[in-house]
N, C-alpha and C positions, 0 to 999 in steps of 0.2 A: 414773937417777932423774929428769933432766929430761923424758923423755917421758912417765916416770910421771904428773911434774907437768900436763902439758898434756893425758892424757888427763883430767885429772881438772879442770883447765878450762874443758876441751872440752865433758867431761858435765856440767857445772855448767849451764854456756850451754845446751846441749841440753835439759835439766832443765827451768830456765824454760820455755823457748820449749814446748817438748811439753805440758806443765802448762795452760798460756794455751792452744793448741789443745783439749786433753783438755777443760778445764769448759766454754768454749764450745760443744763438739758436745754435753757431755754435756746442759746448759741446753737448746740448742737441742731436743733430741731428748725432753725432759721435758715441753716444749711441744708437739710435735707428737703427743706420744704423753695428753696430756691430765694426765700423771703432776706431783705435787707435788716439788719442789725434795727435802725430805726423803725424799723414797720413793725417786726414782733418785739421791739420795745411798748410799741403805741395800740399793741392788740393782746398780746399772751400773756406778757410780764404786767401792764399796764389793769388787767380786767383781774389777776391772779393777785397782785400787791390790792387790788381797792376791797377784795372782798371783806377785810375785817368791816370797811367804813358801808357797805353793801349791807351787811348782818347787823350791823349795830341802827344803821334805818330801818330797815326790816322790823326788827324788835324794837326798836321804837315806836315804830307808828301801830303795830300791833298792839304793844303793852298804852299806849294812847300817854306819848310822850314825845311826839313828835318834832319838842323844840330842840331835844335833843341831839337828832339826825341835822339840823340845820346847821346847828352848829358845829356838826363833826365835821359837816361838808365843806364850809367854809374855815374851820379849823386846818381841816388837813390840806386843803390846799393850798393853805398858810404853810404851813409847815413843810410839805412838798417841796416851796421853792424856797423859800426860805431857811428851813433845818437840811433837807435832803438831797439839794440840787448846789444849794451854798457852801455845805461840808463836802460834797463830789468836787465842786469846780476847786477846792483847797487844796485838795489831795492830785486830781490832774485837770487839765486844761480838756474843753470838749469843740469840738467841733461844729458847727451849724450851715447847714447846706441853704442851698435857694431854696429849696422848698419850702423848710422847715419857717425860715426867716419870713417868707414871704406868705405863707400863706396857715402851715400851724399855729403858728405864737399871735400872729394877728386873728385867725378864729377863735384861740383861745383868749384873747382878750376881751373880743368884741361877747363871746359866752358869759365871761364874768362881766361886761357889765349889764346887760338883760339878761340876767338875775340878779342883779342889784336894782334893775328897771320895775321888774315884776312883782320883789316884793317890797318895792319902797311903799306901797300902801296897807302894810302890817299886816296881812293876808297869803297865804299861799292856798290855793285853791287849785280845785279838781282842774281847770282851764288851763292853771299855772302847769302846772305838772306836764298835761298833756303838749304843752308847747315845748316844756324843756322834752320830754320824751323826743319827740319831732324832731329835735335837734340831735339825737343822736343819732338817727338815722341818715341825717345830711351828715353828720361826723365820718358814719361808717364808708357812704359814698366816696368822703373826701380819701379816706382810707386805698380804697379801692384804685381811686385815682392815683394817688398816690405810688401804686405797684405797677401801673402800666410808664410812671414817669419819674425813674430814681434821678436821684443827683449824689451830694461829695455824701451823704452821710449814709448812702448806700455801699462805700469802698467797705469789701468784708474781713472782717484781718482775722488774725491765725482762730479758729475756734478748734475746739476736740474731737477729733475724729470717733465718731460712736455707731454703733447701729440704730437705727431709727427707733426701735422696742425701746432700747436702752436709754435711749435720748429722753423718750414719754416718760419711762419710770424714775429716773432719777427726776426729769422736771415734776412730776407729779408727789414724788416722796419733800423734794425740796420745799413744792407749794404748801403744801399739809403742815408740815414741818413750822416753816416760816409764818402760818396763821395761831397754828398752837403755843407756839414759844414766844410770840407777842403778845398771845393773849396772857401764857402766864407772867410774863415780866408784869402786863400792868396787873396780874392780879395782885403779887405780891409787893409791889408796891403801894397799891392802895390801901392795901393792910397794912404796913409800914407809915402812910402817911397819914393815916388815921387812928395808930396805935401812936401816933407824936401829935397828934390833934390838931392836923392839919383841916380845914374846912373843906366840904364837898364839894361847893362849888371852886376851890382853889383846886381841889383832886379831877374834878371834869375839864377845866380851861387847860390844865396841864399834863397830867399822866394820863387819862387817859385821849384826850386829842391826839398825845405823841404817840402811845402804843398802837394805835392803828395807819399810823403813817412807818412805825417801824419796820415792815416787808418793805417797802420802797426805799429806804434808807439803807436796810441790810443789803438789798439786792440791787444797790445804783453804787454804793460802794464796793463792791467786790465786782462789779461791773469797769469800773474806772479802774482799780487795780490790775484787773488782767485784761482790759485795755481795749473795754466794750464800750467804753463812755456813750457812744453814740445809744446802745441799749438806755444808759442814765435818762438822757433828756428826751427819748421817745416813752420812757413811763411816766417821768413826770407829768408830761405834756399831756398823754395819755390817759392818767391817774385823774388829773386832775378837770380834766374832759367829764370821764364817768363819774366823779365825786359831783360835779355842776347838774350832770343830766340825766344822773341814777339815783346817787344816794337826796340829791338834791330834793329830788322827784317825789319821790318812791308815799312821803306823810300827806302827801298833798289827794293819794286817790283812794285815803281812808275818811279822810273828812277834813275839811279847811280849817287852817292850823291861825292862829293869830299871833304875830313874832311882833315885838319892841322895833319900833321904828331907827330908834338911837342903834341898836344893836346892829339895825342891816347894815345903818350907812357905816359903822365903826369896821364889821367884818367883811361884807362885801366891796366893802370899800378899800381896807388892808388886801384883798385878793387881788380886786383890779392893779392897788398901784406896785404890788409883788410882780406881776406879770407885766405890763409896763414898762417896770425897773429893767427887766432881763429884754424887753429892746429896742431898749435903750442900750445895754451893752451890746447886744447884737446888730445895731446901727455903729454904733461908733468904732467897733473893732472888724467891719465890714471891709472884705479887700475885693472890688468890680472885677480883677484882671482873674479872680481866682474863685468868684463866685462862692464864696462861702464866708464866715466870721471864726473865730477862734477866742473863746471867752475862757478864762482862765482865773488865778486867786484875787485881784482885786474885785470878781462881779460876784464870787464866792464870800468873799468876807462885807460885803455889801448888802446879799443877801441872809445871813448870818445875823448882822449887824438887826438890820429890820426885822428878823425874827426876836430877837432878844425886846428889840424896843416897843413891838407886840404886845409881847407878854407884860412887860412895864405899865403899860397902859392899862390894861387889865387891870392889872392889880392898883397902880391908882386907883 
């Protein structure tokens, strides 16, 4: 168990450190590429944090375990706004443009709930998948759109002056980094929570759902500390885009999986009303004259709050 402990340490430390590389290159590379803070939030940071939950579908539907993947998917997108986006808005207050308000967070709603529509009849199937796929092609679109039409969360504030080489490599050593040291924290945690005879499925609902949401957490917090916020909630948003219409996806075009019906409505159901929640803050802290919201620690500790009461539920 003591090595357990110090693998998990070890990833901690490594965590950090990969994190502070990861938003650096990412910044820098936003810059040189002319891209707004929130757009390579919503494409480089956003595709680069999902890939633990990417790998762990993958290997799921391969090793023919596919309820697995379901649950990371709606796991982590629990935890996205709930653990990741709730502890950022704590730490600082974020921004949210017209765009974002008006047309991100409602496509990302209207996402989570056709996949709650899809597989309320305890089936995901080949059909299934191919529709959520299709969806992120209209995602990419909106993307696209997106750059021909900035708004407030396009303002680019101080980033690191780098060379472009140097920008790729540190973002590239940071990503690596930040996939490895997540993975080892939950390894040695599982070993730890299983050497105190913790139950498996108490070790799935929890460590590991969180270890694969930990790159977006590392990298939406030291995001918000040096004062990328706007990066934060274009991964989230982002994250949790491709965790709907990737990882989501991905067991449905191996063979059609049959999921607990109770389950969808409980977890797709806790995604929709996470997403929702946040705007709902972003209607009521809404200023017209200034076109934008400004969400700060009460929608933080709100979302926090609904993480915890999650987990409660669970474990009832």
């Amino acid at each position: 168990m003591f090595i357990d402990i110090a693998i998990i340490l070890i990833g901690f430390g490594a965590l950090v450190w990969s994190a502070d590389l990861f938003v650096d290159g990412a910044a820098a590379i936003a810059r040189h590429l002319g891209m707004a803070p929130l757009l390579i939030g919503m494409t480089i940071v956003s595709v680069g944090t999902s890939a633990p939950e990417i790998l762990v579908s993958l290997m799921s539907a391969i090793s023919d375990a596919g309820a697995l993947a379901i649950g990371n998917a709606f796991g982590s997108n629990i935890a996205n706004i709930g653990l990741v986006l709730g502890v950022t808005l704590i730490i600082a207050p974020i921004t949210v443009g017209k765009s974002s308000a008006l047309v991100d967070l409602p496509l990302l709603l209207l996402t989570s709930l056709c996949c709650g529509l899809l597989l309320i009849d305890g089936r995901l199937s080949f059909f299934d998948s191919s529709l959520l796929l299709g969806g992120l092609v209209l995602f990419f679109w909106r993307l696209l759109n997106h750059a021909h039409h900035p708004d407030i969360n396009d303002e680019v504030p101080e980033i690191p002056n780098m060379a472009p080489a140097k920008a790729w490599l540190i973002f590239g050593v940071g990503l690596i980094a930040l996939i490895i040291s997540s993975r080892a924290l939950v390894y040695g945690a599982v070993n730890v929570a299983t050497a105190l005879g913790v139950s498996e499925l108490i070790i799935g609902l929890t460590i590991v759902a969180l270890g694969t949401s930990l790159p977006e957490l590392a990298a939406s917090l030291v995001s918000a500390v040096r004062g990328h916020a706007d990066i934060a909630i274009g991964a989230v948003v982002g994250s949790n885009m491709f965790n709907l219409l990737v990882v989501l996806a991905l067991p449905g075009f191996f063979d059609d999986l049959v999921v607990e019906r109770n389950d969808i409505i409980r977890d797709a159901g806790t995604v929709f009303v996470t997403t929702a929640v946040l705007l709902v803050f972003v209607a009521l802290n809404w200023r017209p004259e200034q076109q934008r919201a400004r969400v700060g620690r009460l929608a933080g500790g709100t979302f926090f709050a609904i993480y915890i009461a999650y987990y409660a539920w669970l474990f009832i």
